[in-house]
N, C-alpha and C positions, 0 to 999 in steps of 0.2 A: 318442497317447492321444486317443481321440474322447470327447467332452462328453457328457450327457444333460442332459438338461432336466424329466426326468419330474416332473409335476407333476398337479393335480386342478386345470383349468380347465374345468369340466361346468354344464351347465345341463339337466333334467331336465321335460318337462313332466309324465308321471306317472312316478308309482315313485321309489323309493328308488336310489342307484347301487349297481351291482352290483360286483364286486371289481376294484381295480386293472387295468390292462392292461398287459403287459410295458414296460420304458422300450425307448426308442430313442436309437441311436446314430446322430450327425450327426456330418459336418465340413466346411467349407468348402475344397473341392478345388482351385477354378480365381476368378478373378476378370478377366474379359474388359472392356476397353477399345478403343475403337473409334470406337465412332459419337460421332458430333460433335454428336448429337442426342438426344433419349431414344428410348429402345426401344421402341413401343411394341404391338407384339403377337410373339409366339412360336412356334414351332412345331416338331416331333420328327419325321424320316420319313425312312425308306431309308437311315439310317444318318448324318444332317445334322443339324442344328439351322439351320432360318430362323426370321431374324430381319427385323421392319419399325422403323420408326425413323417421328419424329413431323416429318423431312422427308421423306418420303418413300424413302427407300435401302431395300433389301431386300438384306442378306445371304443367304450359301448356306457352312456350314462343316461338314466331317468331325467327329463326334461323338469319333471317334478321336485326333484333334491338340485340343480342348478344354484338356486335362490341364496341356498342353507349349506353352501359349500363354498370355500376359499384354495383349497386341495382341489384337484378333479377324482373325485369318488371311481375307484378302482371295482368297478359293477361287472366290467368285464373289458380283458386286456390281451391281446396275442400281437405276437410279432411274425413279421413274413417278409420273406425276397434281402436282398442287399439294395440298400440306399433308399430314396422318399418313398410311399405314399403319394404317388402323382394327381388322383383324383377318386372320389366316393361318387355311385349311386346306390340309393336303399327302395327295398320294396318292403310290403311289409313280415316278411321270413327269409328276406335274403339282403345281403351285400355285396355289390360289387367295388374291388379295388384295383385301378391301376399303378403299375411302379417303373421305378425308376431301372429296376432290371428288366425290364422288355415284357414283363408279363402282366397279364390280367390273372385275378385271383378272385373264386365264389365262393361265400361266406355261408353257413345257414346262421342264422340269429337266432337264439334259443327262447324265447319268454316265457315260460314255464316259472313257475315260484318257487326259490331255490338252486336253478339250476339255470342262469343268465350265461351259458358258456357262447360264443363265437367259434363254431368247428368249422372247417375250409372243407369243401364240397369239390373245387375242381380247379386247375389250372389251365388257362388259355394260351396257344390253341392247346386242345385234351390229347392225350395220347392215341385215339385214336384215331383224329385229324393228322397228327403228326405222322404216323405210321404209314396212312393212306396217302397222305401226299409225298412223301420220300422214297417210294416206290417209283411214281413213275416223272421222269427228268422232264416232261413235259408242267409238272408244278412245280418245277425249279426255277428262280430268276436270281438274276446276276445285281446283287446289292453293292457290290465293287471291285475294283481288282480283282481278279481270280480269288471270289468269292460269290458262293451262292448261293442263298438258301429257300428254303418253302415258301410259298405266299401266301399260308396262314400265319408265317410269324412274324411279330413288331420285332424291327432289329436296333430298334433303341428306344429311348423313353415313350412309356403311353404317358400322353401328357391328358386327356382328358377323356370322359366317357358321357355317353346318354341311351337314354331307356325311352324306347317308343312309347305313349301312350298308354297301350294295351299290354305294355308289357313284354311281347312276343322277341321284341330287336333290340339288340344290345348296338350300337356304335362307337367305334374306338379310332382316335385319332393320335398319332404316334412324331415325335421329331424326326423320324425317316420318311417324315412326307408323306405317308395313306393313311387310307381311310377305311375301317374294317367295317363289315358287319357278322355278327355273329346271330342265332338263333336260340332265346335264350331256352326253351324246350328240351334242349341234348347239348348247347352251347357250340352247336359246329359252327366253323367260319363260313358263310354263305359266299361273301365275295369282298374282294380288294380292290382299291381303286388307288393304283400306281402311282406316284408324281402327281399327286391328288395338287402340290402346291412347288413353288420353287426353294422354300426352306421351311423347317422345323414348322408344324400344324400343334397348335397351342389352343386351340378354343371349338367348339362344336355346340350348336344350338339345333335343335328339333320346328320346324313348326306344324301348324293342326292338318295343313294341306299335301304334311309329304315331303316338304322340301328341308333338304340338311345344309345348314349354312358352318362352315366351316374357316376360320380365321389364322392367318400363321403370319410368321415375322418376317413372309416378303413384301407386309402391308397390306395383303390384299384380300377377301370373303370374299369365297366363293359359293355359290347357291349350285345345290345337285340334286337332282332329279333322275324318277324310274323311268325307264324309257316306256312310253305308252305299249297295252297290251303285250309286254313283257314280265315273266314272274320277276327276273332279277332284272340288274343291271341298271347301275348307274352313270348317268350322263352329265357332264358341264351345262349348266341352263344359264347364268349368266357371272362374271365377277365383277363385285361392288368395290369401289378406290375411293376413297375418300381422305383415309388419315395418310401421314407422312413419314410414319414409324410401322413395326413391329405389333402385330395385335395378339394382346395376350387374354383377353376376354370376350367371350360373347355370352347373351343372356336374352332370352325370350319372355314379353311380356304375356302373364298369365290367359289372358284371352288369344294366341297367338298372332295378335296384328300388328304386333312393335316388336324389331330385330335392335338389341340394344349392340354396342361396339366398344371396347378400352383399350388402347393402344400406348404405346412407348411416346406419345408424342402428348402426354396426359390430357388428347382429348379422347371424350366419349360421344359418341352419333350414336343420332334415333332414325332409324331407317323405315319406311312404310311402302307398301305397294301405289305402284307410281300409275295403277290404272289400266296399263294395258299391259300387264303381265310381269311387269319388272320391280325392282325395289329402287329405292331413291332414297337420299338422305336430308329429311326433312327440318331436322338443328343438329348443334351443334353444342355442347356442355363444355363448359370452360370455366375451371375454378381450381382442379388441382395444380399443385406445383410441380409434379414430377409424374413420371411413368404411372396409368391406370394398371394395375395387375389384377382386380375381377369386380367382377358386376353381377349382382343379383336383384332381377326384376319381381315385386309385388304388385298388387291389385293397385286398378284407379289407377293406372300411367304413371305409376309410382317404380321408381329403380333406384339403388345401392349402391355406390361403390367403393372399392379400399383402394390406398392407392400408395406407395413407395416412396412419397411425402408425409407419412405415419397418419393422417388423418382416413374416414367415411365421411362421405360427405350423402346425404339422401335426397334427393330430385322428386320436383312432382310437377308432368306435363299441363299444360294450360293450352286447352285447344289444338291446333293442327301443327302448327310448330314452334312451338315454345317452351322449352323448360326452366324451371326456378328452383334453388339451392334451396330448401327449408332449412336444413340444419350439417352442422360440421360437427362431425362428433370426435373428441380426442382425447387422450389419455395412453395410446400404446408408445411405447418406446424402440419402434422399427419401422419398417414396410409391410401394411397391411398384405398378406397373403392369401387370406381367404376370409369371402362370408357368405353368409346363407340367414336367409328371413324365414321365421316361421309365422304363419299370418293365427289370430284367437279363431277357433272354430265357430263362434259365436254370430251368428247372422246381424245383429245388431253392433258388433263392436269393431270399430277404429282404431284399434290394439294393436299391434304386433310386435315378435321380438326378434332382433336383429344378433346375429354372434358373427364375431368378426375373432382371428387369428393372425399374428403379427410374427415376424424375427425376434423378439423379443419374448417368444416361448410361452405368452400368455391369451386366453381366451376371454375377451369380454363380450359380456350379455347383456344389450341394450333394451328399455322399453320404449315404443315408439306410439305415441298417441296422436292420433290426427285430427283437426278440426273438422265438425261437418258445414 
């Protein structure tokens, strides 16, 4: 017997709400134990789930043995850098990890039968970005007091990463305030974008048109753009204000026409293009009790989020501005720290599975079934 929770947790900035949306069916499949530390980013690819831990360990597990585990099955394990695992992206023969010591690290993923190892490929920036910018004092900048280093390198936390579409761009956004881009071909840093924000940049989302929306805990998203008919270079296009906190997530809805938002102030905004060029904040979600910490957008105007009041709570849009609470999912013993949806490959099916990671050092794997 699976639960619902359907409920009206809607916040509306114009308009009336529109009718009900079907409930949803949840259950709590799997509950993985393991790390000895907290989990603290996630990741869905090629048929795995990795996982980073807030010492540093990076799991590698079959999406397939999940079910049929209570341990997290040790398929493949290495440890890197001092302190978290800030943020995972997976392709399908690579991994990238951000951390807590200033570096990006690339992973190959082995899938071979037998021979499931995780080898580390390269370290950002690469030694011979390093070497070429130390050379000459003109890619030297002044990070504080009579200090100063290159402007390939993150001089403190990479708190989060994204992979362009095609793969080619890597983006790295760091508590020192930039915004990198790298090339993931040779992995050189292409370019920085200084004072990208006025504190600590915590969240970064992609959308289909080019533009990088990027979130930090001076409250504020900012949207950045190539400057026309230039290969490189990015420009300020506009910043979106809305919450009254500290934004520690962003999340793009899979079609890219919904900019979702989580903040310290536990509200979450659905942002849409306002018509003539801009973004706008069309609702408004209101239901957690405390600090939003991440948000993961699925299909159908459907999004996710964990929140630093121990519960997920899952959203599904109704029209132009409205969303509604379907279900509150609980059982962790912390503050959700991460989650990630992986949607049935299945053209016909309503399915998917939700894994959420908490302070409480535990992974659960949700099934989520939707009405049609």
């Amino acid at each position: 017997m699976w639960p619902s929770d359907h409920q009206t947790c809607t916040s509306s900035i114009d308009g009336p709400s529109p009718p009900s949306t079907p409930p949803l069916r949840h259950q709590c499949v799997a509950t993985l134990k393991g790390h000895t530390s907290y989990i603290s980013a996630l990741a869905v690819a090629g048929g795995h789930l990795f996982t980073g831990s807030s010492s540093g360990q990076i799991h590698r597990t079959s999406l397939n043995s999940l079910s049929h585990h209570q341990t997290l099955p040790d398929e493949a394990m290495t440890s890197a850098g001092d302190g978290a695992v800030k943020a995972l992206v997976a392709s399908s023969d690579k991994l990238i990890t951000a951390h807590q010591d200033h570096k990006i690290r690339v992973w190959r993923v082995d899938n071979t039968t037998g021979n499931r190892r995780i080898t580390q490929l390269a370290t950002l920036p690469t030694l011979s970005d390093r070497a070429i910018t130390l050379l000459l004092p003109r890619n030297h900048v002044r990070v504080r007091r009579h200090k100063t280093s290159t402007w390939v390198h993150h001089i403190d936390a990479v708190s989060a990463l994204a992979l362009s579409r095609d793969e080619r761009l890597l983006y790295s956004v760091s508590w020192d305030r930039t915004l990198k881009i790298w090339r993931t071909a040779d992995f050189k840093c292409l370019e920085s974008v200084a004072d990208a924000h006025d504190d600590a940049v915590n969240a970064i989302a992609l959308s289909g048109d080019g533009a990088i929306y990027t979130g930090s805990s001076d409250g504020k998203i900012k949207v950045w753009r190539k400057r026309q008919g230039e290969k490189k270079g990015y420009s300020l296009d506009a910043t979106l204000m809305k919450h009254k906190a500290g934004i520690n997530a962003l999340s793009m809805s899979a079609d890219g026409v919904v900019l979702y938002s989580g903040a310290s102030d536990a509200l979450i905004c659905s942002w849409k293009s306002d018509g003539s060029g801009g973004m706008a904040a069309v609702a408004a979600l209101r239901g957690h009790g405390k600090a939003v910490l991440c948000l993961a957008a699925a299909a159908d105007h459907v999004v996710c989020s964990g929140s630093a009041d121990q519960t997920v709570r899952v959203w599904r849009g109704n029209g132009k501005s409205s969303y509604e609470c379907l279900a509150i999912l609980e059982g962790h013993r912390g503050p959700i720290k991460c989650i990630t949806v992986h949607t049935c490959s299945h053209p016909s099916s309503n399915t998917c599975l939700l894994y959420s990671a908490a302070l409480d050092c535990d992974i659960k794997v949700w099934k989520l079934c939707f009405s049609i």
